[in-house]
N, C-alpha and C positions, 0 to 999 in steps of 0.2 A: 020489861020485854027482853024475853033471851035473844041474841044476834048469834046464829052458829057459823061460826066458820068453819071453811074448807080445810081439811088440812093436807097439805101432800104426803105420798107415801116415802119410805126413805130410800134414797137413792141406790140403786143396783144396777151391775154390766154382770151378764152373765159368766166373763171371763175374770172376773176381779172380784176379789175376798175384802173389802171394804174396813177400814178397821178404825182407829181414832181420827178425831177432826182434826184439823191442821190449823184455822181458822175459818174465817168467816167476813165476806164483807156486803153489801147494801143489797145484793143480787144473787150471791151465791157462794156457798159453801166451799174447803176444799178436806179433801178426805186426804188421810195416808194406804194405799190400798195394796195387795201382792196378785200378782196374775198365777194363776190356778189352773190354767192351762196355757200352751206354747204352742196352737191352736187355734187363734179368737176365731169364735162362729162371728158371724157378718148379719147379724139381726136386716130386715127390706129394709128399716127406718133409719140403719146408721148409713153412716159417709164416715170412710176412709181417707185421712191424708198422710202420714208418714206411716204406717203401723209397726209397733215393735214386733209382729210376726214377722218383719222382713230380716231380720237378724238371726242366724242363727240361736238356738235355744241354749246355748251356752252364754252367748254372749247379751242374754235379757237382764236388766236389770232384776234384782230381787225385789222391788218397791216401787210404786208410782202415786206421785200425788195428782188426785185428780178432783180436778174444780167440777163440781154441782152448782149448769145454772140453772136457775128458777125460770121457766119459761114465762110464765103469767107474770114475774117481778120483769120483764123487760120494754121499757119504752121504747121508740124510735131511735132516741140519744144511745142508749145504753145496747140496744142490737147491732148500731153501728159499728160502735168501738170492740164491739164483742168480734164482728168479722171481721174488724181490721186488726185485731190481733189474731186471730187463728191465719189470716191471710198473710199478715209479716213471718209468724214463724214456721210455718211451712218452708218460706223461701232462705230465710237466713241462720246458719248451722257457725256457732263459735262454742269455744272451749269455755268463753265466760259468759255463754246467753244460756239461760235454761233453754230446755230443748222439748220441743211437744210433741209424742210420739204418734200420736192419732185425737178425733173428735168424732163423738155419738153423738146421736139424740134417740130421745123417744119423746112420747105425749108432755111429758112433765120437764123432763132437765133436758140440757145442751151436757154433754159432759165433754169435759177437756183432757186429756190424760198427757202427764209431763213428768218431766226427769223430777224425782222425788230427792230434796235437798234438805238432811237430817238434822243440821246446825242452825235452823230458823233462818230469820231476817239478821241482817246488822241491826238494824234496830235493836231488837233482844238482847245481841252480842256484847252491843256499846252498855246498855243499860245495866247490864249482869255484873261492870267491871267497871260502871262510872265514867272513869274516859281509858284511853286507850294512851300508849305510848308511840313515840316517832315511831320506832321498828317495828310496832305492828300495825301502824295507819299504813307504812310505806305499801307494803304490798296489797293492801286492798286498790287504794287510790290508783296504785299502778296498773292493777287487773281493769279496775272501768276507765282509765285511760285508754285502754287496749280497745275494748268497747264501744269506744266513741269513734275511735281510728277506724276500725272496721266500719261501724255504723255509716260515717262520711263517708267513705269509699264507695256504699251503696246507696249517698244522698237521704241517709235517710237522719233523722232527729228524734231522740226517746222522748224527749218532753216532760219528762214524769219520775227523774232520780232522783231517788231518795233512801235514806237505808229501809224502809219496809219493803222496799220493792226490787232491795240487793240479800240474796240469799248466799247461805254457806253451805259448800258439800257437808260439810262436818265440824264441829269445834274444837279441834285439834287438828285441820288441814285450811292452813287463808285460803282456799280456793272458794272465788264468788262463783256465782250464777246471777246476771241482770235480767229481771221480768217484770211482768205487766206493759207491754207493748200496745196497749189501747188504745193511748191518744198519741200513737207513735205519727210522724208526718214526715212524704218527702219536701222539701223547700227548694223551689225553683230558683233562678237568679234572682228574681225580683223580691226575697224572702216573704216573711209570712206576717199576717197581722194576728192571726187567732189565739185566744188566749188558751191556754194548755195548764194544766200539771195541778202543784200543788203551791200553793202564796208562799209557804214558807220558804221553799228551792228553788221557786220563780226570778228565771232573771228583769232587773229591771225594765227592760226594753219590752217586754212582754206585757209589763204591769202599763206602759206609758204607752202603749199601743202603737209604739214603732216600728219599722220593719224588721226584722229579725230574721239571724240564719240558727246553722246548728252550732253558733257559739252559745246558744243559752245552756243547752247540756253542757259545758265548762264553770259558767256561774253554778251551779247545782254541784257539782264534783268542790267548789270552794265552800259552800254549806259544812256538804257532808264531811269533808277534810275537818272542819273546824269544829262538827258536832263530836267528831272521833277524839280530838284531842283535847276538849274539853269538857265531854258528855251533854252539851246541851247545844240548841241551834244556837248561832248568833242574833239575831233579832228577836225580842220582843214586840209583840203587837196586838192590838185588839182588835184595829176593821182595818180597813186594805188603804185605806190614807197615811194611818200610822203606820201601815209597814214603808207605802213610799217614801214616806218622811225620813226614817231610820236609811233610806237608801241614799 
């Protein structure tokens, strides 16, 4: 028996010339895209929140990378974290946070449109060079330092660092961008119990389901520091008992 599936049509804004994929993760795509006009028409069905039309047409960037989400691919979980990241980065504007210029929708995607960062992940960066040396971990480490400082300031906790999720303007400029603010969380006085992120970056207190503030983004900056200088994480582990044990 043939099963036909649906398939969706490829993603399009009518302000945006869409062009290679960027990646790709469980829910949605992201494009490298160039705006084609300095102009955007306002489709009934988009919503507005920063738009690069409020910038002078001189000063738009030449590229945006913009995340294709799959509407029909979203659960309750995964809608969530979707508007709690569009709803973080509206409000919070750094030199080392990608920056999201506006968000569509139509029938099929959510689209996200954000500052487009041409040097990939660290991830990529560490892997292309094996490890990295003291003088060029310093100024990564130091820029999500910055990151975290700001972030407190605003009570808020990323949850979720890791080099896939730390982008570089260019590969020939250290300058980061930190993104994926999903399972980003404020932490009251009484801290949090919920579990967040990723095992590998995961501070222990998280794993042990202790109260926790936003020092666990500090455990995570000591990961990634240590993946930099020696191209691989520190822990090995197969299920999440061995990783607590290694801790």
């Amino acid at each position: 028996m043939n099963i036909r599936t649906e398939s969706l049509p490829t993603p399009t804004l009518p302000d945006y010339a869409f062009g290679e994929r960027l990646g790709a993760g469980s829910y949605g795509t992201v494009y490298k895209a160039r705006l084609i006009s300095n102009i955007p028409s306002r489709p009934a069905s988009a919503a507005c929140s920063r738009p690069a039309s409020a910038r002078p047409a001189s000063a738009l960037p030449p590229f945006y990378a913009i995340k294709c989400i799959n509407r029909k691919s979203l659960t309750k979980t995964t809608e969530d974290l979707l508007i709690n990241e569009i709803r973080l980065l509206k409000h919070i504007k750094h030199e080392n946070i990608v920056e999201m210029y506006d968000f569509q929708w139509d029938e099929n995607y959510i689209y996200i449109i954000m500052e487009y960062c041409a040097g990939g992940d660290m991830s990529m960066f560490i892997r292309s060079r094996q490890q990295l040396s003291e003088v060029r971990a310093r100024p990564f480490v130091k820029q999500i330092a910055k990151v975290l400082k700001f972030l407190k300031e605003k009570n808020l906790t990323h949850m979720d660092l890791k080099p896939e999720n730390i982008l570089l303007l260019s590969t020939d400029k250290p300058t980061l961008k930190v993104a994926d603010f999903g399972v980003a969380q404020h932490i009251g006085t009484q801290g949090s119990r919920s579990i967040r992120g990723t095992l590998m970056y995961m501070a222990p207190e998280i794993l042990s389901s202790h109260p926790y503030d936003n020092r666990v983004d500090l455990w995570s900056i000591g990961v990634i520091l240590y993946e930099c200088l020696f191209g691989r994480p520190p822990f090995v582990f197969i299920s999440i008992n061995d990783l607590i044990d290694t801790r």
